[in-house]
C-alpha positions as CSV (number, residue, x, y, z in Angstrom):
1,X,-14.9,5.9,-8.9
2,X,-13.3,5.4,-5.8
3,X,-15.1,3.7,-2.9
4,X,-13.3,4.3,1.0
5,X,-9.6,4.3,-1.2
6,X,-7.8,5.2,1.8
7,X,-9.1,2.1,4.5
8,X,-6.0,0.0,3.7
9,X,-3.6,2.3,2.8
10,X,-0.4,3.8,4.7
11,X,0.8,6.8,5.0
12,X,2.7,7.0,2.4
13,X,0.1,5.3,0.0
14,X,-2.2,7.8,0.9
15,X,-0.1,10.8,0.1
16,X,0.8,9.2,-3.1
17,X,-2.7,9.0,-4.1
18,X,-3.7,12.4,-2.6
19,X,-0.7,13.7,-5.2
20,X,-2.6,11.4,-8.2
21,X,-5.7,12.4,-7.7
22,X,-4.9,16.3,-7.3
23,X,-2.7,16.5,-10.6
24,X,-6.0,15.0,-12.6
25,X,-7.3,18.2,-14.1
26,X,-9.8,17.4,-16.7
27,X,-11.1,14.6,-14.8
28,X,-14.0,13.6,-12.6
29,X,-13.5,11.7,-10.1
30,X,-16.4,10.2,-8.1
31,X,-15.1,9.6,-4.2
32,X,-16.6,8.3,-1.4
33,X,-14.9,8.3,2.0
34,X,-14.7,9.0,5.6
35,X,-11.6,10.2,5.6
36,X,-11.7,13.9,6.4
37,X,-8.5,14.6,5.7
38,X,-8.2,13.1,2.4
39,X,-11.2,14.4,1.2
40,X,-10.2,18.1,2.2
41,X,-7.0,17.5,0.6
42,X,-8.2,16.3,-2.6
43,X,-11.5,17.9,-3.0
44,X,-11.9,21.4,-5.5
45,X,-15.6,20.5,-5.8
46,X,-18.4,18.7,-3.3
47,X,-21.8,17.5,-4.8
48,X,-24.2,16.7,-1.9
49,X,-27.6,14.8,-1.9
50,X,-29.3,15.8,0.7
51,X,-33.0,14.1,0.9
52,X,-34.0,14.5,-2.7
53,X,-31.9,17.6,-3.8
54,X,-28.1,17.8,-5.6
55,X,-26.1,21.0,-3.9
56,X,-23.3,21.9,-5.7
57,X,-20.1,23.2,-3.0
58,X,-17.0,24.5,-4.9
59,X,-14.0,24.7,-2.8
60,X,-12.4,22.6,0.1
61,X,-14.2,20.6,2.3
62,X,-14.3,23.1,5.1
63,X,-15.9,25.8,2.6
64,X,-18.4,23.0,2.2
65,X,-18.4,22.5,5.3
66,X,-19.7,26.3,6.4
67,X,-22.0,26.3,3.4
68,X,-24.0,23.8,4.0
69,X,-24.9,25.0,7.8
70,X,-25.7,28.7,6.5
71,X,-28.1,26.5,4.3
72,X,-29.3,24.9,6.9
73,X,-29.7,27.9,8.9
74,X,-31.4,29.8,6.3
75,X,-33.9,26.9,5.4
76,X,-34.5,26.5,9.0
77,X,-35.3,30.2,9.6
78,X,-37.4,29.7,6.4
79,X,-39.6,26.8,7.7
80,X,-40.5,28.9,11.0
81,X,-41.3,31.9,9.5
82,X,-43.6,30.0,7.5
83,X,-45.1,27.8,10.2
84,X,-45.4,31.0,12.5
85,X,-47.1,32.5,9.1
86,X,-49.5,29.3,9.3
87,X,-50.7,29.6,12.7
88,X,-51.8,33.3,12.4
89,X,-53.8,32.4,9.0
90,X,-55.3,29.5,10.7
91,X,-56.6,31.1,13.2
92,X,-58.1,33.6,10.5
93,X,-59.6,31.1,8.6
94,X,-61.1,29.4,12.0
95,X,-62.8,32.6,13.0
96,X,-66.0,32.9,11.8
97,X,-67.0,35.8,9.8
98,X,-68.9,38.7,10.8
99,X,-72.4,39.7,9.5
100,X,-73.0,40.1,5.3
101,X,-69.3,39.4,5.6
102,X,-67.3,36.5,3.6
103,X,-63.9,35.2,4.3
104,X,-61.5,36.4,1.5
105,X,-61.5,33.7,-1.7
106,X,-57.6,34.2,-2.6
107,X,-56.4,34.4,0.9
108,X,-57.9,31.2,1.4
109,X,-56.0,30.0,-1.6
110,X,-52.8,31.7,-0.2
111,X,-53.8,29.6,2.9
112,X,-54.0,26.2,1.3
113,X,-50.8,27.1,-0.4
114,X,-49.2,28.2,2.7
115,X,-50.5,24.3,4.3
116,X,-48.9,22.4,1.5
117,X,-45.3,24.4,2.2
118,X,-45.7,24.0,5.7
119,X,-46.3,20.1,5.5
120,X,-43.6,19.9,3.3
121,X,-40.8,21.6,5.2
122,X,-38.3,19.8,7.2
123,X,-39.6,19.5,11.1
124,X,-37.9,22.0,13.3
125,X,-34.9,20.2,15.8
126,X,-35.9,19.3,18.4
127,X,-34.7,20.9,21.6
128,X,-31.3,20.4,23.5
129,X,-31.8,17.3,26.2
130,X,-33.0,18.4,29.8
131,X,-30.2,18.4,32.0
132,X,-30.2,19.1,36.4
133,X,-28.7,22.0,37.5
134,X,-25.5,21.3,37.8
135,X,-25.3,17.8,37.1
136,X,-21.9,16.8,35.0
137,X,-21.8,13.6,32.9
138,X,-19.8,11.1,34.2
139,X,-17.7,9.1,31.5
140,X,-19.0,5.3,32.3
141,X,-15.5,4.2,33.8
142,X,-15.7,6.7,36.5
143,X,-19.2,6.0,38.0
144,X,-19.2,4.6,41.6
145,X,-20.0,0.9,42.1
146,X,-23.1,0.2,43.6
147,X,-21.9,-3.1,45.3
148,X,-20.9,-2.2,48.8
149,X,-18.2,-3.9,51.1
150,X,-19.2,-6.7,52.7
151,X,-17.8,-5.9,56.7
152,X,-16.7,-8.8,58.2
153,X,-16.4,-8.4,61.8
């Protein structure tokens, strides 16, 4: 178990631990870090715990990396299908039915299952910040002062 092992180390240290850690073949070793570099270095297999699920990435860090967002994609295309799927059925079961006419029992069911799904997907992102026409951000150094010069005179 190796908790942040490269904060204090130099250069050096940490390539003679990158070296120790990769010649460990029938070994697990648990790592936690920040290090990027170190991790992609060392690193033939990621385990991820993402809300309340374990996803298992074998490979480097960057094949990690570009699995994870195709997950994410793919879960996210998931959740609006099924929350565009939602609103048509509600407004199904809304409508009220015509003459000597009943509303379907198992598509309500399919319905109520549908709701549960829905409430338990992720909520979609939300959307990219509203920005003027034209208007570039300024890094905070760079912004005029609003004092203004005193004129003596």
């Amino acid at each position: 178990l190796l908790d942040e092992p490269t904060n204090h180390l130099d250069i050096s240290g940490i390539g003679w631990l990158e070296a120790e850690i990769s010649s460990l073949r029938d070994t697990a070793v648990l790592l936690v870090t920040h290090d990027r570099a170190f991790l992609s270095a060392v690193a033939r297999e990621i385990v991820e715990l993402h809300g309340s699920s374990l996803w298992r990435h074998r490979g480097s860090y960057e094949d990690f990396l570009e699995a994870k967002q195709a997950r994410l994609e793919a879960q996210g295309q998931q959740a609006a299908a099924a929350r565009n799927l939602y609103r048509r059925e509600l407004a199904w079961v809304r409508k009220q039915p015509k003459a000597r006419e009943s509303k379907s029992k198992s598509r309500l069911e399919r319905f109520e299952g549908l709701a549960a799904t829905v409430a338990a997907a992720p909520p979609p992102p939300p959307p990219p910040p509203l920005r003027r026409r034209g208007a570039r951000p300024m890094p905070w150094r760079s912004r005029p002062s609003r004092r203004r010069s005193a004129r003596l005179g």
